[in-house]
N, C-alpha and C positions, 0 to 999 in steps of 0.2 A: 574555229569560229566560222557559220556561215559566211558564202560573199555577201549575201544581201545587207547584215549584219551590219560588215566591216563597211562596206562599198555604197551603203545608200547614201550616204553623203558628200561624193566626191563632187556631184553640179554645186551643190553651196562653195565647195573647195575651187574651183573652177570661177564660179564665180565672182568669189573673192579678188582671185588673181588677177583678174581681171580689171574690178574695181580699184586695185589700191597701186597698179601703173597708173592711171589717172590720178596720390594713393595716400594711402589714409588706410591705418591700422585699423586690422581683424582677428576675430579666434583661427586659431592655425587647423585649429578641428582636429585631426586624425593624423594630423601629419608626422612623416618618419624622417628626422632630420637625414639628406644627402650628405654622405662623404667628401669633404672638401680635400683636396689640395696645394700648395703652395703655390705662390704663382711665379712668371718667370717671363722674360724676353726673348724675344729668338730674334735673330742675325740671321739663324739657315734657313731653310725650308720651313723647318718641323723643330719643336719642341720633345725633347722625349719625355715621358712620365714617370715621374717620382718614385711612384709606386701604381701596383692594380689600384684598379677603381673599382669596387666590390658592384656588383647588379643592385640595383636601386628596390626597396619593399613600393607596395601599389604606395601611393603619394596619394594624401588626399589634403585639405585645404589651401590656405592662400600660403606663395613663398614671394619672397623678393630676392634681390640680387644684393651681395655683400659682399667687400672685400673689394680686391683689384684685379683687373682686366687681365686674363694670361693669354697671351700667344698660340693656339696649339700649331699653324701653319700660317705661314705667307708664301711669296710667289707665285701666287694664282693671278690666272687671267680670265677675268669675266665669268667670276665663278658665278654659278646660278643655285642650287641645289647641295643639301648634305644628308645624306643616310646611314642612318649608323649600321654597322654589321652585328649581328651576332656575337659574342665574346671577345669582343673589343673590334676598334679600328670605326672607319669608315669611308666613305666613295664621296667625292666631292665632285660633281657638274661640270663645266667648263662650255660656255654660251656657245661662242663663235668658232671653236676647234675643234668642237664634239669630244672632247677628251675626258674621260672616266679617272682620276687622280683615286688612289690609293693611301687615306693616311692611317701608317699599322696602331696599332694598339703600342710600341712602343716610341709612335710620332714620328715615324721613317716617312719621307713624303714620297709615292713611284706613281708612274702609270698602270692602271688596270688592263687598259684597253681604250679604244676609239670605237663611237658605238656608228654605224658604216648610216650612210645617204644623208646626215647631218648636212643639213641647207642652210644656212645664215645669212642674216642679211636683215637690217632693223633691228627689233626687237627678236626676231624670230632666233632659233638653233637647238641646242642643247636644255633643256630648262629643266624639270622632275624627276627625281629620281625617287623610288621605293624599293627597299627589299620585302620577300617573300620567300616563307618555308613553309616546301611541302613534301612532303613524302621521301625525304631525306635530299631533295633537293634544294639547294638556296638561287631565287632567279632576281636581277635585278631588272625591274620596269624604271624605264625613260619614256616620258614627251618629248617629241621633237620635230621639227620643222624638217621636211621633207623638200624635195623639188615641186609639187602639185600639192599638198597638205599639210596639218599639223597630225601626227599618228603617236599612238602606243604601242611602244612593242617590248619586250623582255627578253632576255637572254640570260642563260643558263651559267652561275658561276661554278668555278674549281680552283681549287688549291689554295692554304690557308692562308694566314694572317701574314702578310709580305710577301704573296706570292699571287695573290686569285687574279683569276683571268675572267675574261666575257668568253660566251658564245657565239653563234651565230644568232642575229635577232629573228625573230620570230613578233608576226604583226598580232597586237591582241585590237586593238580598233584603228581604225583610219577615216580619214575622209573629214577631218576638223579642219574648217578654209583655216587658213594661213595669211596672213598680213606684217603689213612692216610693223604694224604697233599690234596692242590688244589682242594678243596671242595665249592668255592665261598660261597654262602650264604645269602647275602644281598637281601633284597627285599623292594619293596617300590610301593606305590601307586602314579602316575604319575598325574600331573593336568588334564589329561582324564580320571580319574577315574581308569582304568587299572593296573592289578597288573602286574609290573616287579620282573622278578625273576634273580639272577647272579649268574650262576654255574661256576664251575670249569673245568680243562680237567679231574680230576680222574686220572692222570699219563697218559692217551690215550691222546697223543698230537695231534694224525690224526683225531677223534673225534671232535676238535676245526673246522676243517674246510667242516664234512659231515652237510649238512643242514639235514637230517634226524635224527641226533642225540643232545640230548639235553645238550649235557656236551659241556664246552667250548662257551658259548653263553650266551647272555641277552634274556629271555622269555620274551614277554606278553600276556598275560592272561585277561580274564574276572576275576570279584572277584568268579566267581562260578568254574574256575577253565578249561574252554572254552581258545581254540585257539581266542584271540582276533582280530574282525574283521579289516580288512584292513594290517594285518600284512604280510609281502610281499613276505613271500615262502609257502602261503597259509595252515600255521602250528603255532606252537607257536613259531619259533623262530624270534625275531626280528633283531639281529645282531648275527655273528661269528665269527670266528677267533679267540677268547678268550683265554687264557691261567688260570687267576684266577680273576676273578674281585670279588670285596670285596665294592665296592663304585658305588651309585648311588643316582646324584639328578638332580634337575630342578632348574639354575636360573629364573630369574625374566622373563628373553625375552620368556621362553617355551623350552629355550637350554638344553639337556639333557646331561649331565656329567656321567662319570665312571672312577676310578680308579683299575688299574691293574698290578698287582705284574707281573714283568717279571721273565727269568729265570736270568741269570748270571750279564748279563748287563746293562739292562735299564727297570725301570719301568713309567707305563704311567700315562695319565689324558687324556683321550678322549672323545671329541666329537660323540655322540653316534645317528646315522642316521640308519633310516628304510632299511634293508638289506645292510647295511655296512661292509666290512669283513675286521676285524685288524689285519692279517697276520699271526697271532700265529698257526701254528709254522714256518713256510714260516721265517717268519721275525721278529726281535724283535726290538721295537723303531720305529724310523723315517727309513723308506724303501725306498721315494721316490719313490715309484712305481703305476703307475695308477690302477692297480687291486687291492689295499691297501688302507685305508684309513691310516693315521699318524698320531698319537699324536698331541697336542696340546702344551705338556709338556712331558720332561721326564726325567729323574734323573736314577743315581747309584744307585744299590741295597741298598747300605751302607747310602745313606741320603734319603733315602723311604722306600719300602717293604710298600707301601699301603694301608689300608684296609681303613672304613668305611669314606665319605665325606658328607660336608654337603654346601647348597649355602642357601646367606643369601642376600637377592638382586642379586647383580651380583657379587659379591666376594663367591669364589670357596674356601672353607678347604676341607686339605687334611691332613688323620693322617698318622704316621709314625709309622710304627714296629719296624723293626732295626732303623731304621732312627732317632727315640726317639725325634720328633719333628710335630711340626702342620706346614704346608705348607700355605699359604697366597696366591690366587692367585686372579686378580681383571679384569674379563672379559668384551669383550663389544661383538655383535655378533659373538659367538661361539668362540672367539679369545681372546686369553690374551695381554694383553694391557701394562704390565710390566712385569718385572722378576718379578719371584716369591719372593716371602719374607720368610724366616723358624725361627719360632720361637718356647719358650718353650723349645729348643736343650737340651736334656738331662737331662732336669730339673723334669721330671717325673716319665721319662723311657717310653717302650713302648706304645704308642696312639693306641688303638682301632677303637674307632668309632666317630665321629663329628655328631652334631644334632644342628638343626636351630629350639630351642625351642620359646616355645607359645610368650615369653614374651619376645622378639627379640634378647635373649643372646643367646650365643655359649655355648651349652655343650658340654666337652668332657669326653668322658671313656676312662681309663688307663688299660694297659693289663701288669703286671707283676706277676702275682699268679701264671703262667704256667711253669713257670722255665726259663722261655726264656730271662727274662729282665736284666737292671744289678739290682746289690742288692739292693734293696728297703724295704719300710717299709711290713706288715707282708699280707696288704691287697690292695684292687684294688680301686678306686675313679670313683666318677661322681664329674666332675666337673664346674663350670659358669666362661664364662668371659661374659662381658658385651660389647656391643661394637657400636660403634659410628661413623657415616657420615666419609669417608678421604676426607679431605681436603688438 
């Protein structure tokens, strides 16, 4: 990747640094009932599985969550992020250690690796993880809080299921300021292939709305770390106006989804279009205003605070921070088709991230190690629900 590229952004980065020392049933449509099974507790690490979990057919309409809560991992600390691997297993995040966790395919919990200059401190460190395969290679991409920024970089894995290792990283963008809060982080490979990236404002709330600057915006990118083609301020940014987005996915239709932590009053669930700008800081919520795009959804701080979602057909999760619940939403073009549904309420504590795993369950990761939660037990969970056609 060009320096200019990687590197025009490092005074906003500077900058920063500087500044912040100062549900209701529907037709299921198409859908391919997911392989459930049994559920189970775990005391260790890791849970191991019953049996494979066959690869999931494409999923199309709305699904809910049935059944009861299974275990697949605890012992996590300030887990942020989960990707699934290739034929089974996945890589699980870890905020403030930089640590790459390993859970195999048959629920063995190890270390991958430590992904190296992981800087922590607030909200910053460790946060998005994606995998990518290319050319017989599998690499995994992290966001992550630097000494001087927040960056992208990747690294090359080997060796299979109970055994993969990292690389050395390799930078695909840099130069996103860095702050104690509003650091976004999420990132995710788009059914174009295309990596999306979700920054923060970094505290520079006017940043949200310079198209020159990378904070406060959804990127996209080539996997090499390239302004992706067709993107529509002839740069990497694909949307603005952001305040913290923490969430991105694609239902079934190709709709692209984001969740975003507002500030006092309202946070969102948006519909996320090529050169769209969500007001932040103009406006927070529904603006009603033609130079604005609006929400889809939006909620009190106190039943959201948003980070990581997942879509699983056309039913949209969305986790909850403070909110300490999973959000339900069941869309049909670009548009939700009932009130939401919030479940889980309290029953965990804080929600991290949502993931539309291989074997068409909902995982969710729990964030209470950080001190922010209420009192919970001593560690942090991955967890399955399984979930099935609404009828």
């Amino acid at each position: 990747m060009p320096a200019r590229a990687r590197r025009g952004f490092l005074a906003l980065a500077a900058a920063s640094a500087v500044a912040l020392s100062a549900c209701t049933s529907g037709s299921p449509g198409d859908a391919v009932p997911p392989s459930a099974s049994p559920s189970s507790s775990a005391s260790l690490s890791a849970v191991p599985a019953d049996s494979p979990r066959p690869e999931p057919s494409i999923v199309r309409g709305w699904w809910h969550p049935t059944g009861s809560l299974e275990t697949l991992a605890s012992g996590l600390a300030v887990p942020w992020s989960v990707a699934p691997l290739p034929g089974g297993g996945s890589l699980i995040s870890q905020r403030d250690d930089g640590r790459v966790l390993e859970l195999t395919a048959q629920g063995a919990l190890r270390e991958a690796g430590i992904v190296p200059d992981v800087v922590a401190g607030g909200e910053a460190g460790l946060h998005g993880l994606a995998v990518w395969e290319e050319g017989g290679d599998t690499w995994l991409y992290a966001y992550h809080g630097a000494a001087a920024d927040n960056r992208v970089v990747r690294m090359r894995m080997s060796g299979a299921d109970g055994a993969h290792t990292l690389g050395a990283p390799e930078v695909v963008f840099e130069g996103i300021a860095r702050a104690r809060n509003h650091n976004g982080g999420r990132i995710a490979f788009g059914p174009d292939g295309m990596l999306y990236v979700a920054t923060g404002d970094a505290g520079i709330p006017d940043a949200a709305q310079d198209p020159d600057a990378p904070n406060g915006k959804i990127l996209r990118l080539t996997p090499e770390g390239e302004a992706a083609p067709g993107n529509p301020f002839d740069s990497a940014v694909w949307s603005l106006g952001h305040r913290n987005v923490q969430g991105l996915a694609w239902t079934s239709d190709g709709t692209m989804w984001a969740s975003e932590f507002g500030q006092n009053t309202w946070d969102e669930l948006n519909v996320i279009v090529p050169g769209g700008n969500y007001g932040w800081p103009v406006e927070e919520g529904i603006a009603d205003r033609d130079r604005f795009v609006d929400p889809v959804r939006q909620w009190s701080t106190d039943e959201a605070s948003p980070s990581g979602i997942a879509a699983v057909g056309d039913t949209v999760f969305v986790t909850g921070l403070r909110g300490e619940r999973l959000w339900i939403i069941d869309t049909q073009d670009g548009a939700a088709v009932a009130d939401p549904e919030a479940i889980l309420t309290g029953a965990q504590g804080r929600l991290r991230d949502a993931v539309a795993a291989p074997d068409g369950s909902l995982w969710v990761l729990t964030n209470n190690t950080d001190g922010r939660g209420s009192p919970r037990p001593e560690d942090d969970l991955l967890l399955r629900l399984a979930l099935t056609p609404a009828s």
